[in-house]
PDB file of N, CA, C and O in Angstrom:
ATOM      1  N   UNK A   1      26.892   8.581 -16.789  1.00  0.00           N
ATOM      2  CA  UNK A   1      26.971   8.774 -15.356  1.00  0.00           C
ATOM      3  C   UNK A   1      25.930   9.797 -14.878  1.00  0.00           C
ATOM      4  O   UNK A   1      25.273   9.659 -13.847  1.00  0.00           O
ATOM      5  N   UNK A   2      25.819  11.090 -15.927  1.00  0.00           N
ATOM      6  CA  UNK A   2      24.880  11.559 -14.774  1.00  0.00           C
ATOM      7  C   UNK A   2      23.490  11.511 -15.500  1.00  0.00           C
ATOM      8  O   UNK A   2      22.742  12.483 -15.392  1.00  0.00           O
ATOM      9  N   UNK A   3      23.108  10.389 -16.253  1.00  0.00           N
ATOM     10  CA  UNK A   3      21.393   9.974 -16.097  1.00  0.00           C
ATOM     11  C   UNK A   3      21.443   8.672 -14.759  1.00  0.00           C
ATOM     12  O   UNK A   3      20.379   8.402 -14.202  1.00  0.00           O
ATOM     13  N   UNK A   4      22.566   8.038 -14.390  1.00  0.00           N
ATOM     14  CA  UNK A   4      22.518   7.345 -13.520  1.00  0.00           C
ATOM     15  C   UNK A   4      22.058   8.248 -12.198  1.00  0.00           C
ATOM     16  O   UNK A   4      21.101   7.892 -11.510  1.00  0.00           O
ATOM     17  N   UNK A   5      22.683   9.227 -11.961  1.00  0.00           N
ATOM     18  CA  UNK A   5      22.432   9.842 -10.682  1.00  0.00           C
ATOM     19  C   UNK A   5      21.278  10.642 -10.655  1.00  0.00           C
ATOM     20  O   UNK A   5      20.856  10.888  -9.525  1.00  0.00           O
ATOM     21  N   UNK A   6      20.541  11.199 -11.782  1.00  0.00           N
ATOM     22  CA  UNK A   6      19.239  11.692 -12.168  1.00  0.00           C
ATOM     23  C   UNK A   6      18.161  10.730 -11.591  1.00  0.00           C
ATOM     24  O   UNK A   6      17.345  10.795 -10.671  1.00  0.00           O
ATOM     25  N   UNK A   7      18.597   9.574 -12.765  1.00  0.00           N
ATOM     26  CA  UNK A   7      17.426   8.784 -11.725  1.00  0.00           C
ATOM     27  C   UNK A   7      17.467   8.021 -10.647  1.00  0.00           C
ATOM     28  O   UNK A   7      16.503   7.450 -10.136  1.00  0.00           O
ATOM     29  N   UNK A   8      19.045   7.994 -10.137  1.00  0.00           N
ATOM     30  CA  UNK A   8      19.054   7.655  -8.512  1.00  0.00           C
ATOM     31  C   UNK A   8      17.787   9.087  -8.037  1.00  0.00           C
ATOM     32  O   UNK A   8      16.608   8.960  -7.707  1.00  0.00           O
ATOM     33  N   UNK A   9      18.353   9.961  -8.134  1.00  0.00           N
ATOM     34  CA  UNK A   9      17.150  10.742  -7.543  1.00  0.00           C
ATOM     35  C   UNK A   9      15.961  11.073  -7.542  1.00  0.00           C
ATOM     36  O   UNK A   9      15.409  11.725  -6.654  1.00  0.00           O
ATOM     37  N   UNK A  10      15.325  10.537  -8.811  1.00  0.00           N
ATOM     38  CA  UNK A  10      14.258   9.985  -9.513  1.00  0.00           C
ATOM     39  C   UNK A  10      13.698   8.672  -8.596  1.00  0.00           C
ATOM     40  O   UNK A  10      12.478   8.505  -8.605  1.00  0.00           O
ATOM     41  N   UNK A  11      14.356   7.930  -7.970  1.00  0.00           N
ATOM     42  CA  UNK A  11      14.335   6.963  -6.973  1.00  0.00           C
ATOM     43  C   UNK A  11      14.224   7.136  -5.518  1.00  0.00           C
ATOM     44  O   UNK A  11      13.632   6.426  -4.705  1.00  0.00           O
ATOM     45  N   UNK A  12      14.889   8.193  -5.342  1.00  0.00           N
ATOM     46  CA  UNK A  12      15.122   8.638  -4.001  1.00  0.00           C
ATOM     47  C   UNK A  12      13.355   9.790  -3.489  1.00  0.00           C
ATOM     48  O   UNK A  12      12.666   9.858  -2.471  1.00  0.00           O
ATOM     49  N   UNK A  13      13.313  10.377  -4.675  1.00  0.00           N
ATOM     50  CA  UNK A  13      11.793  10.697  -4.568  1.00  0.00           C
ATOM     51  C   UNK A  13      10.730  10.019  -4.660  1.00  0.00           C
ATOM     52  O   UNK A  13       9.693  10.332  -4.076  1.00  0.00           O
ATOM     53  N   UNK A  14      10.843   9.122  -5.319  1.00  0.00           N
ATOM     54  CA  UNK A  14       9.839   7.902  -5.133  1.00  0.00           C
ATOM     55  C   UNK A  14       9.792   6.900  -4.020  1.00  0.00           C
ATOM     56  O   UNK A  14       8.827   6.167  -3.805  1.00  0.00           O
ATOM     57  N   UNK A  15      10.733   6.919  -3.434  1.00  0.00           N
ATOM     58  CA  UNK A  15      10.668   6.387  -2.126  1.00  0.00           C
ATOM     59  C   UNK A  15      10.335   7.175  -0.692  1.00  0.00           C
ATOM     60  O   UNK A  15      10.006   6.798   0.433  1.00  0.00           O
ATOM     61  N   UNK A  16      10.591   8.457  -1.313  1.00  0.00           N
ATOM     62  CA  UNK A  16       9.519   9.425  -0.519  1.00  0.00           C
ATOM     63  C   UNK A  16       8.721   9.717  -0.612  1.00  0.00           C
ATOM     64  O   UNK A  16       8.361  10.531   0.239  1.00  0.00           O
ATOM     65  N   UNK A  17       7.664   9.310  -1.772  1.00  0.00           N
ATOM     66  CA  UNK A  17       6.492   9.459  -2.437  1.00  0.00           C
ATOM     67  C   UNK A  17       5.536   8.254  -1.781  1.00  0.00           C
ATOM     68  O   UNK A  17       4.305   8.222  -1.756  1.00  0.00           O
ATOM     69  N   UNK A  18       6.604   7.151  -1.192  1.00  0.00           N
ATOM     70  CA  UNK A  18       5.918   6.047  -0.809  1.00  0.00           C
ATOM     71  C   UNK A  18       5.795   6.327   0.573  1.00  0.00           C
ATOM     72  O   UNK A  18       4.675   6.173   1.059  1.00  0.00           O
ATOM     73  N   UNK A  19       6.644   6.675   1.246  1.00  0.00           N
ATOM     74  CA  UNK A  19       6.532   6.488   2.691  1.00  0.00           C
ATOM     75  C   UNK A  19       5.746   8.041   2.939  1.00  0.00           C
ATOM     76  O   UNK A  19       5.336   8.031   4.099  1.00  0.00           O
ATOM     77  N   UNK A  20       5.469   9.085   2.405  1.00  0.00           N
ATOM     78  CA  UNK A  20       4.455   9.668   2.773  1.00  0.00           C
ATOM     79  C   UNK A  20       2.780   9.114   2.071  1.00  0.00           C
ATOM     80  O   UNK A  20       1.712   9.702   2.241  1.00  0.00           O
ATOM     81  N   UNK A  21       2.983   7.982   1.367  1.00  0.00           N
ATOM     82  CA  UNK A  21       1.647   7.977   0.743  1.00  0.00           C
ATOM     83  C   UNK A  21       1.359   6.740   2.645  1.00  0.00           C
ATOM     84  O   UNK A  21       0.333   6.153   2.988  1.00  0.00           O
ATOM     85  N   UNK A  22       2.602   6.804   3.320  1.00  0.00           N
ATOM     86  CA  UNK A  22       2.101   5.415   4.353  1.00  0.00           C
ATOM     87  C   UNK A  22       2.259   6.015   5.628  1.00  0.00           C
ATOM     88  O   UNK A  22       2.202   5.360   6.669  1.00  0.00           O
ATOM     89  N   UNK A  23       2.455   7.228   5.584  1.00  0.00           N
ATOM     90  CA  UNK A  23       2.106   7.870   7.167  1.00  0.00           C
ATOM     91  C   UNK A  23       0.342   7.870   7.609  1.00  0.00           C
ATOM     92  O   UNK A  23      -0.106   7.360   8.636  1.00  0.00           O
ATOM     93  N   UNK A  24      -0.419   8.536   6.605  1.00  0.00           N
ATOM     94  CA  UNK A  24      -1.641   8.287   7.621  1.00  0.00           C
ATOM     95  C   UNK A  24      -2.113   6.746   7.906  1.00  0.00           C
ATOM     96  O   UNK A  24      -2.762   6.394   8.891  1.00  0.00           O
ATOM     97  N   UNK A  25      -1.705   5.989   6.961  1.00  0.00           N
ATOM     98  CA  UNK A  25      -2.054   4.310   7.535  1.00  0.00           C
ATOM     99  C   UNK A  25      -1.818   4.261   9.130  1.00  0.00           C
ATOM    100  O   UNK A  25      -2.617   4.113  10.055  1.00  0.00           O
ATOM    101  N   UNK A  26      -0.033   4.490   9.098  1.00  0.00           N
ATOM    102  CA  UNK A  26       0.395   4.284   9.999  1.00  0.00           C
ATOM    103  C   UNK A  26       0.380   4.834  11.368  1.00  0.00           C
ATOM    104  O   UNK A  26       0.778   4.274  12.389  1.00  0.00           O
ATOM    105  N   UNK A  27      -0.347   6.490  11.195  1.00  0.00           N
ATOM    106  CA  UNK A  27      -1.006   6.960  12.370  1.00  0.00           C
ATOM    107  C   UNK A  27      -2.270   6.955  12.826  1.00  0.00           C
ATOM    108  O   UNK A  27      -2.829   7.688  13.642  1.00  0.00           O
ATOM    109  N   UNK A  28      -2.692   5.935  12.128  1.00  0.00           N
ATOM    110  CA  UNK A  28      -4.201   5.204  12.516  1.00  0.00           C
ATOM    111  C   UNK A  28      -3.957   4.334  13.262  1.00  0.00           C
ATOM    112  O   UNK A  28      -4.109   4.407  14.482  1.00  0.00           O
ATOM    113  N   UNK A  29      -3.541   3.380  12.652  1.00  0.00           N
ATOM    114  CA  UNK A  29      -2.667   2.477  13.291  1.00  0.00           C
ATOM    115  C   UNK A  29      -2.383   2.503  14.963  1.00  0.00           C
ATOM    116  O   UNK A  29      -2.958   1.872  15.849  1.00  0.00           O
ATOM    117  N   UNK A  30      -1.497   3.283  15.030  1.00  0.00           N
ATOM    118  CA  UNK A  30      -1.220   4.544  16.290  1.00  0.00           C
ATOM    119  C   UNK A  30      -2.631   4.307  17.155  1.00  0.00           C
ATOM    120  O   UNK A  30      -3.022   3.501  18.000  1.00  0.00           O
ATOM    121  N   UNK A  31      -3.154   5.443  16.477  1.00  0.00           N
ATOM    122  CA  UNK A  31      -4.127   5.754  17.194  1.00  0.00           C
ATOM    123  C   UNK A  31      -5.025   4.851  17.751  1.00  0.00           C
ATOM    124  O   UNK A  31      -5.641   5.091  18.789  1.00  0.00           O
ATOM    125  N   UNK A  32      -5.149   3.626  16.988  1.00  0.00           N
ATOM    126  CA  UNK A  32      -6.015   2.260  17.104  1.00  0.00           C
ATOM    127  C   UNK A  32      -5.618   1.772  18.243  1.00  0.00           C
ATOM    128  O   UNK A  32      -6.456   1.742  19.145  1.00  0.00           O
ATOM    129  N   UNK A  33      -4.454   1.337  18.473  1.00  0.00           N
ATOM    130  CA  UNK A  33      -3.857   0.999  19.346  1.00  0.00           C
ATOM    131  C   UNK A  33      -3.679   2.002  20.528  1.00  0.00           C
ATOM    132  O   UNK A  33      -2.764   1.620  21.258  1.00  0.00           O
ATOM    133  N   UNK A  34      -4.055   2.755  20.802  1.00  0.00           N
ATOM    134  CA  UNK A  34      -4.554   3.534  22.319  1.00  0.00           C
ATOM    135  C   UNK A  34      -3.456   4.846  22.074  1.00  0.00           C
ATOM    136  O   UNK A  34      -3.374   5.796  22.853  1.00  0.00           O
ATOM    137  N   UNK A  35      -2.605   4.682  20.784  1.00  0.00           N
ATOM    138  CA  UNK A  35      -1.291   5.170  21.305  1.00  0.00           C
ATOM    139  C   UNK A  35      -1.580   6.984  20.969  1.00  0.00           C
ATOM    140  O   UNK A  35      -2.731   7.422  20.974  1.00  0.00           O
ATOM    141  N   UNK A  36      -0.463   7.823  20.714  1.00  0.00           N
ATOM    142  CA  UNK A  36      -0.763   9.303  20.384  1.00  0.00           C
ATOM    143  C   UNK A  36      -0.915  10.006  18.886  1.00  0.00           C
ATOM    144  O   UNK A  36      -1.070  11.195  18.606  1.00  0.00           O
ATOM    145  N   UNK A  37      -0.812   8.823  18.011  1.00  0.00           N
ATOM    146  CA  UNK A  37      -1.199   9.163  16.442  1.00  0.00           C
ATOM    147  C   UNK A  37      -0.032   9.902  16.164  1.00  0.00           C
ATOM    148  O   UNK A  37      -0.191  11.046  15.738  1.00  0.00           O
ATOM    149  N   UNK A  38       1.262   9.413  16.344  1.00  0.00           N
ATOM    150  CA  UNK A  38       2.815  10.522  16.417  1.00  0.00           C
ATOM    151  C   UNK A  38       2.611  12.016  16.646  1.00  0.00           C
ATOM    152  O   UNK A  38       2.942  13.007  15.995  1.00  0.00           O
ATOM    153  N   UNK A  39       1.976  11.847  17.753  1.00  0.00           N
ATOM    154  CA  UNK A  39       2.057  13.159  18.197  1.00  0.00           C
ATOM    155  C   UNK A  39       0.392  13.791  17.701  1.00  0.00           C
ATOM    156  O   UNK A  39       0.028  14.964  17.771  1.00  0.00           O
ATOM    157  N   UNK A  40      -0.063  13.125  17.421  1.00  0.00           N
ATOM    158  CA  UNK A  40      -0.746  14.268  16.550  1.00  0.00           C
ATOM    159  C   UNK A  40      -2.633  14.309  17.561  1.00  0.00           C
ATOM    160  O   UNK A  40      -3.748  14.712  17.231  1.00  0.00           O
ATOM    161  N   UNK A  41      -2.308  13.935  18.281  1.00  0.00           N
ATOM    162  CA  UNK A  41      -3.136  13.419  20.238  1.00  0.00           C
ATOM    163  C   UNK A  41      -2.306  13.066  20.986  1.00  0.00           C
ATOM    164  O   UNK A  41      -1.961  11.910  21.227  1.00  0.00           O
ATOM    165  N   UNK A  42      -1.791  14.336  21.554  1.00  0.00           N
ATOM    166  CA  UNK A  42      -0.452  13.542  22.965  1.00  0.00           C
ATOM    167  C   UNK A  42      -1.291  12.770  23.880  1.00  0.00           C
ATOM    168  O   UNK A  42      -0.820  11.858  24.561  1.00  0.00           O
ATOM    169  N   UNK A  43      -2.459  13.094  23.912  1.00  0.00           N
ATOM    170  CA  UNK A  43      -3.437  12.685  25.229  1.00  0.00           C
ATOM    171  C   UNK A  43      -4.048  11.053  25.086  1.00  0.00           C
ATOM    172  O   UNK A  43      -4.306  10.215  25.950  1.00  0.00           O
ATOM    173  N   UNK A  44      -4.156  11.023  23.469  1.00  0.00           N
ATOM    174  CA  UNK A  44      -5.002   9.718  23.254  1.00  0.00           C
ATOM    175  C   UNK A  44      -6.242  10.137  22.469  1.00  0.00           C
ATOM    176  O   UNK A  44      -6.693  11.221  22.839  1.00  0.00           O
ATOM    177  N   UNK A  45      -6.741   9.686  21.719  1.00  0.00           N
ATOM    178  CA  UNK A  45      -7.733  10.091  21.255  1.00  0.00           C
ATOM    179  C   UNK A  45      -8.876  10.787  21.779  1.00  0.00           C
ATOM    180  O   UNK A  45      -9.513  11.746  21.344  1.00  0.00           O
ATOM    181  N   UNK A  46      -8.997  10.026  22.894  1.00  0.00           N
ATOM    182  CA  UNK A  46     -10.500  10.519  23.978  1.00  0.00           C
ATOM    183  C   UNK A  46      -9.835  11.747  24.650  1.00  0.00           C
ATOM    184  O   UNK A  46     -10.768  12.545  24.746  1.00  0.00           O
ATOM    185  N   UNK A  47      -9.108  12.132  24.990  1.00  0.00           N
ATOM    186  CA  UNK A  47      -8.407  13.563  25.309  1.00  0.00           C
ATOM    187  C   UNK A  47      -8.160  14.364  24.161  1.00  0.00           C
ATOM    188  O   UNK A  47      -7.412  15.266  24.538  1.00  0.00           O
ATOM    189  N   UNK A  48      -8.375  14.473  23.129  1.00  0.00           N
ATOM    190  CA  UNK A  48      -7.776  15.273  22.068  1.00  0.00           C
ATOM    191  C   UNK A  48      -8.398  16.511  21.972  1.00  0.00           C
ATOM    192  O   UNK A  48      -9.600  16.755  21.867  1.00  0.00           O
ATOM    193  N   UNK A  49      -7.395  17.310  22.024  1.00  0.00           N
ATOM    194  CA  UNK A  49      -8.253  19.163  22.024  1.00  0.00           C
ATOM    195  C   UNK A  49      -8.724  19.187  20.906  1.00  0.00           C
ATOM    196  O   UNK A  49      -9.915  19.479  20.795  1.00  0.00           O
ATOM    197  N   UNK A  50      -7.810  18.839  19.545  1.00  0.00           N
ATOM    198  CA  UNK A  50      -8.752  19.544  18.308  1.00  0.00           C
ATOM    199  C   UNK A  50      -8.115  18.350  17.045  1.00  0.00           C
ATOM    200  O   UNK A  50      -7.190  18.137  16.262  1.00  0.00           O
ATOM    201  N   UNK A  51      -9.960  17.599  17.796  1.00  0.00           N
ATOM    202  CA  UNK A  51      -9.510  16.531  17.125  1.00  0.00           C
ATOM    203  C   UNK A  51     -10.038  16.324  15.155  1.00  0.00           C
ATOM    204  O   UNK A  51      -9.796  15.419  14.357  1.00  0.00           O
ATOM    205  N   UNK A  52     -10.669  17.394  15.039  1.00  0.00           N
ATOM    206  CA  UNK A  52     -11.057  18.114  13.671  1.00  0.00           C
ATOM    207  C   UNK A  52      -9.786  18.502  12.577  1.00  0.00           C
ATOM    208  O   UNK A  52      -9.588  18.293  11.380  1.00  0.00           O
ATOM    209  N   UNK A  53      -8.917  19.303  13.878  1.00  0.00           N
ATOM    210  CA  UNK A  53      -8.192  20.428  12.994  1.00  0.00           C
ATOM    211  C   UNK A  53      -6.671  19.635  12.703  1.00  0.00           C
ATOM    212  O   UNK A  53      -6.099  19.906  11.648  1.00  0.00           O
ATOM    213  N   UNK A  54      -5.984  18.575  13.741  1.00  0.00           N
ATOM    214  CA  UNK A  54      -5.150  18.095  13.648  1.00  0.00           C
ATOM    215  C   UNK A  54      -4.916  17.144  12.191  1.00  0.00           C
ATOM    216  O   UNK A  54      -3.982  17.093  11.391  1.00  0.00           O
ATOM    217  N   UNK A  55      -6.276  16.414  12.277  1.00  0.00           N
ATOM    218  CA  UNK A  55      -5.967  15.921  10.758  1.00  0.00           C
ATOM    219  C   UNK A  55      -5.968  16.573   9.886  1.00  0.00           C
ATOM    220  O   UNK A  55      -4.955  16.341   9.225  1.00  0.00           O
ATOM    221  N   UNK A  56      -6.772  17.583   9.305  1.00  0.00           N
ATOM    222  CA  UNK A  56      -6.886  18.221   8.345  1.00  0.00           C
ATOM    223  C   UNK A  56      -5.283  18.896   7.815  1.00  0.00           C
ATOM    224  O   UNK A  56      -4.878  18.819   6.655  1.00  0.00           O
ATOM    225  N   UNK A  57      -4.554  19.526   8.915  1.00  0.00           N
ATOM    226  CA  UNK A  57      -3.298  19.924   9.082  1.00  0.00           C
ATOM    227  C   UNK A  57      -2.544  19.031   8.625  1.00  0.00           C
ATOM    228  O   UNK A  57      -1.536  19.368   8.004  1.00  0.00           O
ATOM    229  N   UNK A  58      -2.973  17.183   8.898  1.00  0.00           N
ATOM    230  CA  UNK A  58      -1.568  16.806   8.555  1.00  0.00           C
ATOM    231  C   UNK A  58      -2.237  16.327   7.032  1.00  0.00           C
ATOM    232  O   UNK A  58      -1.414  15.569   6.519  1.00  0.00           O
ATOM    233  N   UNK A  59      -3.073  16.447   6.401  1.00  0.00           N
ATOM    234  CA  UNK A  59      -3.476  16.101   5.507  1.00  0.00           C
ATOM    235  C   UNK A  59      -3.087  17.013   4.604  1.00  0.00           C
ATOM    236  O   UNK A  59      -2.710  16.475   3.562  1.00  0.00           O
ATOM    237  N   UNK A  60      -3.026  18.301   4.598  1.00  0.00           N
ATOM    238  CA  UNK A  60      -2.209  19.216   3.987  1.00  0.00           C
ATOM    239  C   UNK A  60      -0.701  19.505   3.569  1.00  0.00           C
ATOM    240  O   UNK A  60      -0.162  20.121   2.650  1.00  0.00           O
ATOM    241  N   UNK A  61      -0.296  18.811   4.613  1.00  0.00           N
ATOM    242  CA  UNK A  61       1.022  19.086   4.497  1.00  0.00           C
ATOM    243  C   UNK A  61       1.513  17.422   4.095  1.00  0.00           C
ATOM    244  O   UNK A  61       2.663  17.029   3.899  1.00  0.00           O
ATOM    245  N   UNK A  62       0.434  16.750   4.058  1.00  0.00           N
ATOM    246  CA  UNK A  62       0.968  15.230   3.530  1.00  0.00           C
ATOM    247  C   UNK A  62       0.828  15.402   2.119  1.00  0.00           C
ATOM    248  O   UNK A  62       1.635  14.833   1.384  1.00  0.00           O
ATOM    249  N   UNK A  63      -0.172  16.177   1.589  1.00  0.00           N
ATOM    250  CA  UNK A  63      -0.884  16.113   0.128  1.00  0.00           C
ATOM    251  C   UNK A  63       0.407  17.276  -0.470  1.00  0.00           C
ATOM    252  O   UNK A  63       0.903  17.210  -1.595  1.00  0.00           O
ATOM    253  N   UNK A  64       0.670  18.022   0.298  1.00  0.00           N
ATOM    254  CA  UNK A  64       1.663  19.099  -0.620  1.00  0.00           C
ATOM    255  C   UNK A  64       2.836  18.596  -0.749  1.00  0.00           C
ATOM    256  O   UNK A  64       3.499  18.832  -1.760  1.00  0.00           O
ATOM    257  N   UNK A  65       3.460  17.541   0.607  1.00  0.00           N
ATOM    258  CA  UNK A  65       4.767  16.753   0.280  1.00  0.00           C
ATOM    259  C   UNK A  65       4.109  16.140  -0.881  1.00  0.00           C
ATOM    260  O   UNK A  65       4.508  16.788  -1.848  1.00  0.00           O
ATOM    261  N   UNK A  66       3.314  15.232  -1.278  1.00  0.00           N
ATOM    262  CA  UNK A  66       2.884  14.395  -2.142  1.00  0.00           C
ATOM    263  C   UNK A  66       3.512  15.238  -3.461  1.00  0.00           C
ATOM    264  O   UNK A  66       4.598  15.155  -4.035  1.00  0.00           O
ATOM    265  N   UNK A  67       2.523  15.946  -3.641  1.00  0.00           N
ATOM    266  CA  UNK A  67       2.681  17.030  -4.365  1.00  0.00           C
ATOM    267  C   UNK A  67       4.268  17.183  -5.297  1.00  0.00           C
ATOM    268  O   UNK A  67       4.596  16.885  -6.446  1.00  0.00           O
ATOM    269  N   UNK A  68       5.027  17.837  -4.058  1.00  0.00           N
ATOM    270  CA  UNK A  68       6.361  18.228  -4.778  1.00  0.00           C
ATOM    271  C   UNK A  68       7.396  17.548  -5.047  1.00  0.00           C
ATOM    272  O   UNK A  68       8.445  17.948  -5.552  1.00  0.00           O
ATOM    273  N   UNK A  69       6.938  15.862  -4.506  1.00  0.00           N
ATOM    274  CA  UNK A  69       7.687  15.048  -4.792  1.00  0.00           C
ATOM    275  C   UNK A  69       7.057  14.182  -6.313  1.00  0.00           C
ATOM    276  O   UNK A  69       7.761  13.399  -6.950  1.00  0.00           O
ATOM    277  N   UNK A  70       6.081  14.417  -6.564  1.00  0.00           N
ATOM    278  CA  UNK A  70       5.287  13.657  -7.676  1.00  0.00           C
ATOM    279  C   UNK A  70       6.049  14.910  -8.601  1.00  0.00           C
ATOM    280  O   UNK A  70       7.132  14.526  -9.043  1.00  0.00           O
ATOM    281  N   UNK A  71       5.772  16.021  -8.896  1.00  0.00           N
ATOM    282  CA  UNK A  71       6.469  16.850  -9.433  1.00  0.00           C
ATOM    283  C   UNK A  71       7.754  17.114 -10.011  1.00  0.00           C
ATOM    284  O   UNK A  71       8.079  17.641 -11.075  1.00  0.00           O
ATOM    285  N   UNK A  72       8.575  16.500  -8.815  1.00  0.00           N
ATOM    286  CA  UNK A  72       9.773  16.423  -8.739  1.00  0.00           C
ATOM    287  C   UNK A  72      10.730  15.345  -9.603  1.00  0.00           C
ATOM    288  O   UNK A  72      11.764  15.511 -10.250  1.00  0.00           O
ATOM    289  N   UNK A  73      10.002  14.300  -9.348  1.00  0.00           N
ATOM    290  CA  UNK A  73       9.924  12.820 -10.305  1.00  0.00           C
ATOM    291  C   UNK A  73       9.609  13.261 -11.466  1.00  0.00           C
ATOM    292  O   UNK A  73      10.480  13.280 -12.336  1.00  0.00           O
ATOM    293  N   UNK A  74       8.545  13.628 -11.693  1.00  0.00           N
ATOM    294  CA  UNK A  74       8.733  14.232 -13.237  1.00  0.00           C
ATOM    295  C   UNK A  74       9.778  14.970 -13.665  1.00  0.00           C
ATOM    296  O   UNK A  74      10.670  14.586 -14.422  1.00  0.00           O
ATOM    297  N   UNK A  75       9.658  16.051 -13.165  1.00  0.00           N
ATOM    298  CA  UNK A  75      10.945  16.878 -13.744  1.00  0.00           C
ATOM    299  C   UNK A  75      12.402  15.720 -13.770  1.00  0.00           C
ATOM    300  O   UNK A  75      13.001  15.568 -14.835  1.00  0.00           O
ATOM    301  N   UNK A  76      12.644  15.319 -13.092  1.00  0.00           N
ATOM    302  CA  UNK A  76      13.800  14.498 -13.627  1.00  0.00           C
ATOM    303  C   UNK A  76      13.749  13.281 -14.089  1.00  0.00           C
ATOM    304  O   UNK A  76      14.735  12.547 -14.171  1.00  0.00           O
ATOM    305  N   UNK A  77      12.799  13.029 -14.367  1.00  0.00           N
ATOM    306  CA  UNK A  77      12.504  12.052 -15.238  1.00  0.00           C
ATOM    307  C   UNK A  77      12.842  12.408 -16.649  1.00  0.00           C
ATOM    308  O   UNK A  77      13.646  11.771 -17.328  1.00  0.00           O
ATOM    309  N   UNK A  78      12.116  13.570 -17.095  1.00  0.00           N
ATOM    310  CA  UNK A  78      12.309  14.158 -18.311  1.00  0.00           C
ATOM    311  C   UNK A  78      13.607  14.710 -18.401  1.00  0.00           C
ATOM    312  O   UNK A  78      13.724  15.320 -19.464  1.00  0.00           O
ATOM    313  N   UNK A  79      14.686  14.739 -17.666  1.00  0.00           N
ATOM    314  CA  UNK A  79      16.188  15.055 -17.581  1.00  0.00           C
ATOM    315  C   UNK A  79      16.762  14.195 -17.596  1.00  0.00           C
ATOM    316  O   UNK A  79      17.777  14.241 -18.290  1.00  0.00           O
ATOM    317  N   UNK A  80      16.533  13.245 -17.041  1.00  0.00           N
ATOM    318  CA  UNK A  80      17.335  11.910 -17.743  1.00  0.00           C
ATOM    319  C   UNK A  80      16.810  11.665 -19.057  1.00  0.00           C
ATOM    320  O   UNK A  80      17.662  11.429 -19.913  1.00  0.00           O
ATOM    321  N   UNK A  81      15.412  11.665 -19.478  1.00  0.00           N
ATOM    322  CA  UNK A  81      15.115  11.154 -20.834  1.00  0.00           C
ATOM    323  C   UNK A  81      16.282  12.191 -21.803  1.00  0.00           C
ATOM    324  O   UNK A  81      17.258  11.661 -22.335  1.00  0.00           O
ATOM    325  N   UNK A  82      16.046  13.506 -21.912  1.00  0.00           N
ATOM    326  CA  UNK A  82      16.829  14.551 -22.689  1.00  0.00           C
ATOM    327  C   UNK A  82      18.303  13.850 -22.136  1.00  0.00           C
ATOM    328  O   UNK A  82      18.870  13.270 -23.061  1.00  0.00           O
ATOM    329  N   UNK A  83      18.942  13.788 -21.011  1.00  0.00           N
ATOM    330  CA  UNK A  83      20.076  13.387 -21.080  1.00  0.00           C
ATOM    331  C   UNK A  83      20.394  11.915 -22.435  1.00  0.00           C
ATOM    332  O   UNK A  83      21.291  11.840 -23.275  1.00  0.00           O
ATOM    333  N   UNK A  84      19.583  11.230 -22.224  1.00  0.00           N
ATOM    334  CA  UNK A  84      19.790   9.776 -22.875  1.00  0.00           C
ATOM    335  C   UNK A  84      19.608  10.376 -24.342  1.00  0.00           C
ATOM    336  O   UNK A  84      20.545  10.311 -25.136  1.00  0.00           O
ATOM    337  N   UNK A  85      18.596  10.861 -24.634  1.00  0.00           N
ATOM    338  CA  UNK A  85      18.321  11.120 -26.121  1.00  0.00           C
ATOM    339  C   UNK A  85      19.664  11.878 -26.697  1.00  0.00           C
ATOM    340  O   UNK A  85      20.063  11.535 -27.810  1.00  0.00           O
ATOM    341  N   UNK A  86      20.292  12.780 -26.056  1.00  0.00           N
ATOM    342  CA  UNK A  86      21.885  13.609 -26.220  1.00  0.00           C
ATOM    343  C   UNK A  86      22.691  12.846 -26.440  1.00  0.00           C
ATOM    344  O   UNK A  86      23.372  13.011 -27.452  1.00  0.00           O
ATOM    345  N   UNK A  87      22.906  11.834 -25.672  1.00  0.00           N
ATOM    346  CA  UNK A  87      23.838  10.857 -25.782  1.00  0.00           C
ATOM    347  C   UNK A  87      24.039   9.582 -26.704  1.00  0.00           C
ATOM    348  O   UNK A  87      24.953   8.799 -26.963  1.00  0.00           O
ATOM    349  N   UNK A  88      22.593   9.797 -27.100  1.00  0.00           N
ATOM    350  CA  UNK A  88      22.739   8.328 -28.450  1.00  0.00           C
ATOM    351  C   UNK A  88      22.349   9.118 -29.335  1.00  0.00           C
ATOM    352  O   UNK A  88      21.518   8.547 -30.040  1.00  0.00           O
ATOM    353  N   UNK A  89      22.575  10.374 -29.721  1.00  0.00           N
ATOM    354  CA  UNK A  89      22.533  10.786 -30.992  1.00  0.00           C
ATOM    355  C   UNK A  89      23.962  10.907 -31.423  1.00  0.00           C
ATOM    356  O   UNK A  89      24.869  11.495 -30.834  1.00  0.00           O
ATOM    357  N   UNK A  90      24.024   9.934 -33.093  1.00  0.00           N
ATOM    358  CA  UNK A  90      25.234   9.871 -34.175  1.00  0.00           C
ATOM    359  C   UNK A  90      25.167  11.072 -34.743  1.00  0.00           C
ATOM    360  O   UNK A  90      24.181  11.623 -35.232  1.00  0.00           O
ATOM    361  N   UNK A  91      26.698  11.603 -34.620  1.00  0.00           N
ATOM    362  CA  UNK A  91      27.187  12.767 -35.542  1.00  0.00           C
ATOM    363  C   UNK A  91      27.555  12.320 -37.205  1.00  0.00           C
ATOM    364  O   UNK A  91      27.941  11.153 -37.149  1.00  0.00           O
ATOM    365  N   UNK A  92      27.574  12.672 -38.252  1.00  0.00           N
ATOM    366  CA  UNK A  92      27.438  12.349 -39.036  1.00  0.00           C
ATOM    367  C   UNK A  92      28.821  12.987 -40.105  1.00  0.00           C
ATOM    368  O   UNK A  92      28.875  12.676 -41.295  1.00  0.00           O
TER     369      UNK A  92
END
């Protein structure tokens, strides 16, 4: 039971690993379409105060989520493995 819930969460980070690897697609996207890049140009592109610094910002904080969720997957990855290896070892 609990390598099942290890790597439910092992899962649950990888599915956050995905949908931040699909935010900047998707605020291009945005932006392509005339719209405000979620926020990130309330004005529209052709109005944008700082249209340099906004990406870079979310590129940081996309790459560090990346980051601690790739991290994170590991570490319990290797906690379920040690869980499983505990559990199928014969006492003798």
């Amino acid at each position: 039971m609990k390598v099942f819930l290890v790597r439910m969460g092992a899962f649950l980070l990888i599915a956050a690993a995905i949908a931040i690897a699909t935010v900047p697609i998707l605020v291009l996207i945005d932006l392509l379409g005339g719209g405000t890049g979620w926020g990130l140009c309330p004005d529209g592109l052709e109005a944008c105060d700082r249209p340099y610094s906004a990406g870079a910002e979310l590129i940081i904080v996309l790459s560090v989520g990346m980051f601690l969720a790739v991290a994170g997957i590991r570490a319990l990855m290797r906690v379920a493995r040690r869980l499983s290896d505990d559990s199928y070892q014969v006492s003798q």
